[in-house]
C-alpha positions as CSV (number, residue, x, y, z in Angstrom):
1,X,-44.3,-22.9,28.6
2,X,-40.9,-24.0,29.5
3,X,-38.8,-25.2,32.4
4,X,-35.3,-22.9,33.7
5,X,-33.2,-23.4,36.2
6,X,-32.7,-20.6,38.2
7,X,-29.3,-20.2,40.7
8,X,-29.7,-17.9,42.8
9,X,-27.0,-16.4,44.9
10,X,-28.7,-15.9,48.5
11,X,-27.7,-13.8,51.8
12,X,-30.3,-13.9,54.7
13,X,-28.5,-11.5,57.5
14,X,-31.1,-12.6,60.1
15,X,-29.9,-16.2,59.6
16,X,-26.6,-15.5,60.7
17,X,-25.6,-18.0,58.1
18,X,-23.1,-16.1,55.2
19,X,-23.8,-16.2,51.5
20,X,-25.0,-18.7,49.5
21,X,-26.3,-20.4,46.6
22,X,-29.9,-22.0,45.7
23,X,-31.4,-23.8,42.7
24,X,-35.2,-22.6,41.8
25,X,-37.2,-24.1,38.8
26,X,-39.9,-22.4,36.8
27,X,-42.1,-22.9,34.6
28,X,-42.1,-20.2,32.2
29,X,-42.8,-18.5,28.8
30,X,-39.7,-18.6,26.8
31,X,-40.6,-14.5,26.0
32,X,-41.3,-13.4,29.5
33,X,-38.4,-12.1,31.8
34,X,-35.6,-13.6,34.4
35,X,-38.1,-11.2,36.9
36,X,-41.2,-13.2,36.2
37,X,-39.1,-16.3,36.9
38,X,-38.1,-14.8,40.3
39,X,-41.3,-13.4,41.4
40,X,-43.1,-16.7,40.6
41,X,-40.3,-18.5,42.3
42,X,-41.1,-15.8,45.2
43,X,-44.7,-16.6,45.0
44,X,-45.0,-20.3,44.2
45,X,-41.8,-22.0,46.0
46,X,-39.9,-19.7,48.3
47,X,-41.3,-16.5,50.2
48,X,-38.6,-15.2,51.8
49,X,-36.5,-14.6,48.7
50,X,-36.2,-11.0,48.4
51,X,-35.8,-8.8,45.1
52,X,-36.7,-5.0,44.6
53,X,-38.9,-4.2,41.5
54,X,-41.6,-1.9,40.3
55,X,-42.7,-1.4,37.1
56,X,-41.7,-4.5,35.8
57,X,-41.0,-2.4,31.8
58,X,-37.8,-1.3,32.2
59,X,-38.6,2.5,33.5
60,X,-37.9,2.6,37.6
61,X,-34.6,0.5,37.5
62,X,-35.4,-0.8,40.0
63,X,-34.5,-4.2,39.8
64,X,-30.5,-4.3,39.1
65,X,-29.0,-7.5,39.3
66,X,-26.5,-9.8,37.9
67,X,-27.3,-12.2,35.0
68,X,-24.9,-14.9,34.2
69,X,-21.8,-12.5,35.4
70,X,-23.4,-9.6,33.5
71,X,-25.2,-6.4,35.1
72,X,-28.5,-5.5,33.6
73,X,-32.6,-5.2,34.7
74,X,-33.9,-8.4,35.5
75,X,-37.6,-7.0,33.7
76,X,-35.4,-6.2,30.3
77,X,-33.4,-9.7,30.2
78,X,-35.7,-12.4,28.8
79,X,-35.1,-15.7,30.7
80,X,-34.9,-17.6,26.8
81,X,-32.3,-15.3,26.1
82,X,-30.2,-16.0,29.8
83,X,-30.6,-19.4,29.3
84,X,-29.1,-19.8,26.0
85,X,-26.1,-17.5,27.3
86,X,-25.9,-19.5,30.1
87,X,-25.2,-22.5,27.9
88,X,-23.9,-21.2,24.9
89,X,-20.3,-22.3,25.5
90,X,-20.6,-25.9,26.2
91,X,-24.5,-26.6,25.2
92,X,-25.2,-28.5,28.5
93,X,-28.0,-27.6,30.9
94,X,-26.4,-24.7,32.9
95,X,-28.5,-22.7,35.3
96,X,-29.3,-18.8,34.5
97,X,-27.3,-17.8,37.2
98,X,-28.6,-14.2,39.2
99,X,-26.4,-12.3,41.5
100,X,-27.3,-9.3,43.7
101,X,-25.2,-5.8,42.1
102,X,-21.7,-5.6,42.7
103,X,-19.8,-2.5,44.0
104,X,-22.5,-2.5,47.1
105,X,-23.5,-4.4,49.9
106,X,-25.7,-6.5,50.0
107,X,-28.8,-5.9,52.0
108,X,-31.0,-9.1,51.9
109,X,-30.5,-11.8,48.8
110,X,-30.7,-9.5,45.5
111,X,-31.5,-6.3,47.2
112,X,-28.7,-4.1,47.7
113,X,-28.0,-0.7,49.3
114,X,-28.1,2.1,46.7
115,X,-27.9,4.7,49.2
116,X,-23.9,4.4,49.8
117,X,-22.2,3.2,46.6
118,X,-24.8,5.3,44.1
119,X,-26.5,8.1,45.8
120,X,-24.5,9.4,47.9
121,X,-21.8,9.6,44.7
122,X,-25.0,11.4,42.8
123,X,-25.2,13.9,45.4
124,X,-21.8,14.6,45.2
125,X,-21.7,16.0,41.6
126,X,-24.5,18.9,42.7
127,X,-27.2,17.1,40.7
128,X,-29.3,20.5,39.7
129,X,-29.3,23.3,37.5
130,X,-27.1,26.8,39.2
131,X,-28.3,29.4,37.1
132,X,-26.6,32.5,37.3
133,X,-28.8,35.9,38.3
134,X,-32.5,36.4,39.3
135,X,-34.8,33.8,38.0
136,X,-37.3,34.3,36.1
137,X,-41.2,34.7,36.0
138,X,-41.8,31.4,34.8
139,X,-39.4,28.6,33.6
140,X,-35.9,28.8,32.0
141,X,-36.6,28.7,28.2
142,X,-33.5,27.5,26.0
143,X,-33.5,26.9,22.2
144,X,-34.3,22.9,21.4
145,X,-31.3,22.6,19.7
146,X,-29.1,23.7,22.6
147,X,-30.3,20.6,24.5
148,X,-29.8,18.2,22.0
149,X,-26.0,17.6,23.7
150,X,-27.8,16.3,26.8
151,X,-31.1,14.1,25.8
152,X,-28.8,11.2,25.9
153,X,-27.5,11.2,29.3
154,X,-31.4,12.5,30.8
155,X,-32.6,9.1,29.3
156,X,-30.4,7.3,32.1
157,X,-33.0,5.4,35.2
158,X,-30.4,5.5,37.9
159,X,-30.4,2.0,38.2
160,X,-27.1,1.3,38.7
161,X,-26.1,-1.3,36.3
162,X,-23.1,0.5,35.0
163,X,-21.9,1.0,39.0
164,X,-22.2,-2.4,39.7
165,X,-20.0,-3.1,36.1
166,X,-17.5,-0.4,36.9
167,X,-14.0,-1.9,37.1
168,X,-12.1,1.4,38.6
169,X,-14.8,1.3,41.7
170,X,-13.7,-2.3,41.9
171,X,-10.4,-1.5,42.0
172,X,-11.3,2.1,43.8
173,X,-14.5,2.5,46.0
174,X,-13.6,6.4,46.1
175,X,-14.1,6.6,42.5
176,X,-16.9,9.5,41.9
177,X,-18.2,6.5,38.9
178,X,-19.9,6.5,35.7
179,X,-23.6,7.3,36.8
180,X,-22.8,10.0,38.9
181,X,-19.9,11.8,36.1
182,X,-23.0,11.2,33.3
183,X,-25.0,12.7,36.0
184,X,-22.5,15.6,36.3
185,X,-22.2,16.4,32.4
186,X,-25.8,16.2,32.3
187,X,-25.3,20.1,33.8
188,X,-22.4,20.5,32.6
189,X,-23.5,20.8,29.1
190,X,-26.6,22.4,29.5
191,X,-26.6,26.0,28.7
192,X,-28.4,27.1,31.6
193,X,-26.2,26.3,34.2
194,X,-23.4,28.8,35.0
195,X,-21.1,26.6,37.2
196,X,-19.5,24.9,34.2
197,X,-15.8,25.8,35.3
198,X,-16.2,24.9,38.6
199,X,-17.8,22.1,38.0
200,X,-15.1,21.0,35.7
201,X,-12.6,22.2,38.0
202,X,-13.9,20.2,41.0
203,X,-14.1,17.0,39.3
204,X,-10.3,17.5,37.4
205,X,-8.9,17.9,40.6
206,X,-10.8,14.9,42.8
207,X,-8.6,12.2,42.6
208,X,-11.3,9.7,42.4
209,X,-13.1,12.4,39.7
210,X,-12.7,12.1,35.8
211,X,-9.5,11.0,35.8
212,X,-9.9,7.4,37.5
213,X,-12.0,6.2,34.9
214,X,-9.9,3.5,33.1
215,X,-11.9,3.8,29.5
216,X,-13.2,-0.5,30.1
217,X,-16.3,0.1,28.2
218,X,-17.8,-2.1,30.9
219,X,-20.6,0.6,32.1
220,X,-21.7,1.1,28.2
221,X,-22.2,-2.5,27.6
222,X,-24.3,-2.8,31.2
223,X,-26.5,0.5,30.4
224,X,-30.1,-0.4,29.8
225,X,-30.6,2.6,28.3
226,X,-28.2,3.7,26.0
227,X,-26.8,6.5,28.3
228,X,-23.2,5.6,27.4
229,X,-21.1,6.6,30.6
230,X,-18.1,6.7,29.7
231,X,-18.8,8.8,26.8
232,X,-20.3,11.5,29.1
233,X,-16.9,11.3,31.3
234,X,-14.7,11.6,28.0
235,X,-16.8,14.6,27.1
236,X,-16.0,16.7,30.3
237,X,-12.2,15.3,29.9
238,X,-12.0,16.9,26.8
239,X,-13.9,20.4,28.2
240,X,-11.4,20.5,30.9
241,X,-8.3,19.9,29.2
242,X,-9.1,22.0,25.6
243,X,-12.0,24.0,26.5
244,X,-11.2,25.1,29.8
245,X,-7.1,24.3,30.1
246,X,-7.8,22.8,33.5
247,X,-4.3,21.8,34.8
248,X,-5.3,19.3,37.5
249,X,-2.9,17.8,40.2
250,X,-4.0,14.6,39.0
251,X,-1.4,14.9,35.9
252,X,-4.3,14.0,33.9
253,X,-4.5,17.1,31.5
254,X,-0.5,16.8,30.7
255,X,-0.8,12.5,30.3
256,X,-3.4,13.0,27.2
257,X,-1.8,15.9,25.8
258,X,1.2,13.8,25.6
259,X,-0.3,10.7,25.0
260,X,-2.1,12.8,21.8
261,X,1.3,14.2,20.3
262,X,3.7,10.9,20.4
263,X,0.3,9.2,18.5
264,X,0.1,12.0,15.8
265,X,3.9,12.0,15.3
266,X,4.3,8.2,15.5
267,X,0.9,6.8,15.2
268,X,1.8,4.0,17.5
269,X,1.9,4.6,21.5
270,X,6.0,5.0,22.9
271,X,5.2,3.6,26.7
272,X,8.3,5.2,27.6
273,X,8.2,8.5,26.0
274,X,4.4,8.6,27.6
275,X,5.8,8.4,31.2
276,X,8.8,11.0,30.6
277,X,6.1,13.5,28.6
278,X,3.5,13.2,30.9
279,X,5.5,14.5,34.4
280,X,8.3,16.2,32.8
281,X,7.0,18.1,29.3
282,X,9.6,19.5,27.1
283,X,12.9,20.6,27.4
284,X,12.8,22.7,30.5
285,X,10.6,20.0,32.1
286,X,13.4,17.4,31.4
287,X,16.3,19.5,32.6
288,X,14.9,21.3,35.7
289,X,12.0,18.5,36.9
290,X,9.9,20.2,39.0
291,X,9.2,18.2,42.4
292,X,5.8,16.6,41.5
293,X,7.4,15.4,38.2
294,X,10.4,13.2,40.1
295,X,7.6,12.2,43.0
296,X,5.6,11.3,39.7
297,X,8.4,9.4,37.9
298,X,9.1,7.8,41.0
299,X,5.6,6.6,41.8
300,X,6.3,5.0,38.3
301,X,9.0,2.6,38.9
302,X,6.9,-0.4,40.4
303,X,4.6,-0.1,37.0
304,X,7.6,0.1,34.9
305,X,9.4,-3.0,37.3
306,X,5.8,-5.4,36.3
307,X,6.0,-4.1,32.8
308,X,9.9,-5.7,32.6
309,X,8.9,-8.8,34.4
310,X,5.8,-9.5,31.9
311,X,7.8,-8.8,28.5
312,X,5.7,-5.9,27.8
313,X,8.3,-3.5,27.7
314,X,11.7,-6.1,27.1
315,X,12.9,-4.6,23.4
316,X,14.9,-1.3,23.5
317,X,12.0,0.8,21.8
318,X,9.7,-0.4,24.9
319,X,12.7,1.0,27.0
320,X,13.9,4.1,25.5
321,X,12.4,7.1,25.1
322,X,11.9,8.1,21.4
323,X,13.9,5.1,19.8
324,X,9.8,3.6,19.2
325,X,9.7,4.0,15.0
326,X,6.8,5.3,13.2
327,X,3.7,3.8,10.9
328,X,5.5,2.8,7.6
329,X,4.7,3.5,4.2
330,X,3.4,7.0,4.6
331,X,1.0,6.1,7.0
332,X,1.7,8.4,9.4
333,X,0.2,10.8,6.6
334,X,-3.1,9.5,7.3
335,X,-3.1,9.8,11.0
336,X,-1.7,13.7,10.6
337,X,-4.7,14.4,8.5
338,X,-7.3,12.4,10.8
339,X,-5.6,14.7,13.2
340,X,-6.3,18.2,11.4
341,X,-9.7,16.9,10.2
342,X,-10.8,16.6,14.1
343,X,-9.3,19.6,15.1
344,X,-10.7,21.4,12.0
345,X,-14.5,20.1,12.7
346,X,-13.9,19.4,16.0
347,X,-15.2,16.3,15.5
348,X,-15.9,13.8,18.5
349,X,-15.3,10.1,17.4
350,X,-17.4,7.2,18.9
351,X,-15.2,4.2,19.3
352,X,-17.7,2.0,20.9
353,X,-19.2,-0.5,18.6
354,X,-20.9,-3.4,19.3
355,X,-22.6,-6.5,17.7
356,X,-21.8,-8.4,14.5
357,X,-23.3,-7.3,11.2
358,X,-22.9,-10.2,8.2
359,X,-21.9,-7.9,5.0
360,X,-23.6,-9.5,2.1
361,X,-21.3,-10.4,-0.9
362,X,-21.2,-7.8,-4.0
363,X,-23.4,-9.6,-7.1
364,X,-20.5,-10.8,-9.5
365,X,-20.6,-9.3,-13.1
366,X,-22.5,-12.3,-14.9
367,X,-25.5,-12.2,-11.7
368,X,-25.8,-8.3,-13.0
369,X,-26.4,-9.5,-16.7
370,X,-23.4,-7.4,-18.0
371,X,-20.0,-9.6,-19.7
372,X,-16.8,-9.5,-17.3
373,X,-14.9,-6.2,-17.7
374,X,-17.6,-5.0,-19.3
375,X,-18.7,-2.5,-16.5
376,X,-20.9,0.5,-17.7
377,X,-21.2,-1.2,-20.9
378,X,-24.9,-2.8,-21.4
């Protein structure tokens, strides 16, 4: 057994009294969870503190919280582990510090209500199958293999750690967010449903849809489960822009088709060529501007103003349109044929990777029992 110190950020509405902090300590097993230290905290020191769980294994997700700043199941998050985050920067004897979910209010202490922030978003991507005609005698049957593209995002528990990591619903609480779009391409890709455009359509066009998702990983590091949200929205970006040509209000189809072609052609991103591609493509789109291009452009200026007063965009590539220069020594080359390799096999990268890996050093020649430069030779 061990000893933790527990902060615990606390809200009693009946109290009148606003938030606030408390310090619990437990005696614990270093290999049980930050949940055991609340329930015995519950049960042995404090009974009105109130938490939501259930099956205590990582399966209801039910008990979201916060963990030293980071969203995650209080069951799945040993309290050895929190602790030693907790004080890994300065080794002193900082609390494990648990939060109720952000992106929701707070109901009572760690409890918070699911039913506005995540439900109500889940509903509005028409969580179930819409198969088209009669159906049948018995159940839908589909090949295996045409479900493989969806076993990942049916492993998710709704528990709502990647909405209460999501920095666009921070930043915008209309934002659709990354359980409910997983949610959505959860139907999206499977072949029974028939509503695939519309679907798409629906969620290109929402201002607060696919396109508000700022690519922060944030929801794939918080995801107990390996579900990978952002992933899922990328995948119905790309079905709407390539295999469905969506051309959504939101300018979002035109941004990565321009964003895509200045990064083949230069391999580097030109800022200012992005901007002028994205609301006015082309020739014809630079000489006759239709009237949601200038309002676009326009919109524009006060990003363009911050990026002049940070130094971001002070040299005259950053400014001009075009003048950015290339990868050098051929390797533009490279990128071209990464390019026509992905286009070719259609191949879907994953850029997320996490953790550290040690590589172990190659064995020189004299450990392998062989003379230097003597390689093949025994």
């Amino acid at each position: 057994m061990a000893e933790y110190t527990l902060k615990v950020r606390r809200y009693q509405p009946e109290t009148g009294q606003g938030p606030y902090w408390q310090q619990f300590e437990v005696d614990l097993d270093p290999d049980l969870s930050v949940l055991d230290g609340l329930l015995q905290v519950r049960d042995r020191t404090d009974g009105t503190l109130v938490v939501r769980c259930s099956c205590r294994a990582a399966i209801c997700g039910s008990c979201g919280m916060k963990v030293n700043g980071e969203s995650t199941l209080g069951c799945k998050t040993r309290i050895s582990d929190a602790h030693e985050r907790a004080n890994r920067r300065d080794g002193g004897a900082n609390p494990i510090v648990v939060e109720p979910m952000a992106n929701m209010p707070v109901i009572k202490d760690l409890v918070t209500d699911m039913e506005s922030t995540h439900w109500e978003k889940i509903r509005r991507v028409t969580p179930w199958l819409l198969p088209e005609g009669e159906p049948p005698e018995r159940e839908y049957v589909v090949p295996p293999e045409s479900m493989i593209d969806v076993t990942q995002v049916v492993g998710c528990i709704q528990c709502g750690a990647c909405v209460s990591s999501c920095l666009s619903m921070e930043a915008d609480p209309g934002f659709i967010g990354p359980a409910a779009l997983a949610k959505a391409y959860r139907f999206v890709g499977d072949p029974r449903d028939s509503q695939t455009t519309e679907r798409l359509y629906d969620l290109a066009q929402d201002p607060h849809g696919i396109y508000d998702c700022t690519h922060c990983f944030s929801c794939v590091d918080a995801c107990p489960k390996d579900v990978a949200p952002m992933d899922q929205i990328m995948r119905l970006r790309r079905l709407a822009t390539h295999d469905h040509e969506i051309d959504d209000v939101n300018n979002g189809r035109r941004h990565e088709t321009a964003f895509t072609k200045i990064i083949e052609k230069k391999g580097t991103l030109d800022e200012s060529l992005l901007l002028q591609e994205s609301y006015a493509q082309g020739i014809k789109g630079k000489l006759i501007p239709r009237a949601s291009a200038l309002k676009g452009l326009v919109g524009s200026i006060p990003t363009a103003i911050r990026g002049l007063r940070t130094g971001k965009m002070r040299s005259l590539p950053k400014l001009v349109p075009g003048v950015h220069h290339q990868l050098p020594n051929g390797a533009q080359g490279h990128v071209k044929r990464l390019y026509a390799h992905a286009e070719e096999h259609r191949t879907q990268l994953n850029l997320y990777i996490t953790g550290e890996e040690e590589i172990e050093p190659e064995p020189d020649e004299e450990e392998l029992g062989r003379e230097p430069n003597q390689e093949g030779q025994q």
